[in-house]
C-alpha positions in Angstrom: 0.0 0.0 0.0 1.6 3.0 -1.1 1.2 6.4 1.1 -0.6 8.2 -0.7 -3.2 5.4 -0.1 -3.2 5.0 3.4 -3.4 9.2 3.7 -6.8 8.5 1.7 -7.9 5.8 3.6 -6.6 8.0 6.7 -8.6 10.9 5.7 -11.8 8.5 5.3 -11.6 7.0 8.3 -11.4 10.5 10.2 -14.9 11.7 8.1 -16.7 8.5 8.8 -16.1 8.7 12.5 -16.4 12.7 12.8 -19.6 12.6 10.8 -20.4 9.7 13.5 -19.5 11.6 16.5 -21.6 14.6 15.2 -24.3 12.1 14.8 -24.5 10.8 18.0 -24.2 14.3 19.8 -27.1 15.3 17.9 -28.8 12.5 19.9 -31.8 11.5 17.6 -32.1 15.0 16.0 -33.6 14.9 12.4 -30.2 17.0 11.2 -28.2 13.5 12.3 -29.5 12.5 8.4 -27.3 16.0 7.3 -24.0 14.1 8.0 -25.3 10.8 6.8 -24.0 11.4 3.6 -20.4 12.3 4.9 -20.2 9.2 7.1 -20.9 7.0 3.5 -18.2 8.8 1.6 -15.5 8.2 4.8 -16.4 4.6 4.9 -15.9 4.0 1.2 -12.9 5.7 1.1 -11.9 4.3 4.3 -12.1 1.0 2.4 -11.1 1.5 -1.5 -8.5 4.7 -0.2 -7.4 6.3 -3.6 -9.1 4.2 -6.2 -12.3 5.9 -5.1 -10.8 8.9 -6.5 -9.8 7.5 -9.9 -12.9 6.0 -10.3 -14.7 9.4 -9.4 -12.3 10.7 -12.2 -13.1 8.4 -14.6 -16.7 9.3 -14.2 -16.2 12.9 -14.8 -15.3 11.9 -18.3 -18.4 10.2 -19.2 -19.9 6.1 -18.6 -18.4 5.7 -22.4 -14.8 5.3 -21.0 -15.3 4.8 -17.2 -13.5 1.3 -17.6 -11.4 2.8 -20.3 -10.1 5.6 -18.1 -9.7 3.2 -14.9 -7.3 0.8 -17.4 -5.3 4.0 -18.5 -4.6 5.1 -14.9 -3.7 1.2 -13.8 -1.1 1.0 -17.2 0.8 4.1 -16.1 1.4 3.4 -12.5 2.2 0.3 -13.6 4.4 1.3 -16.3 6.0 4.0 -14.2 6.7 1.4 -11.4 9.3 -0.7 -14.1 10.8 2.4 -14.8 12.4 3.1 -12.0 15.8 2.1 -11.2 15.6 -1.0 -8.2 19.0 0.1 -5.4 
């Protein structure tokens, strides 16, 4: 897992349990449904970490080349990972 990764999955665990936290201090307020949404985006990222992002990416570009896109992204890094030099 490379940094960059865990920072993402990092950052999604910190929403999902401040969005929690807010939640529960609400205790049983209708608003608790305002950081619903923010406690769903930590937990996926919390779990996928930065392929969330390419695949959020991906669909700015249109469902046409969603897969496309993803492919691209996974052939550079991968590519790039060869090129450098192993110590």
């Amino acid at each position: 897992m490379t940094k960059r990764d865990i920072l993402w999955r990092g950052i999604g665990l910190a929403l999902c349990v401040g969005a929690c936290s807010v939640a529960v201090a609400m205790d049983g307020s209708a608003r608790a449904m305002f950081v619903f949404p923010f406690a769903l985006l930590g937990l996926t990222l919390a779990i996928n970490g930065k392929r969330v992002i390419i695949a959020l990416r991906a669909e700015r570009h249109g469902h046409a080349r969603t897969a496309e896109v993803i492919h691209a992204v996974r052939v550079r890094r991968y590519r790039r990972r060869l090129d450098q030099p192993h110590p």
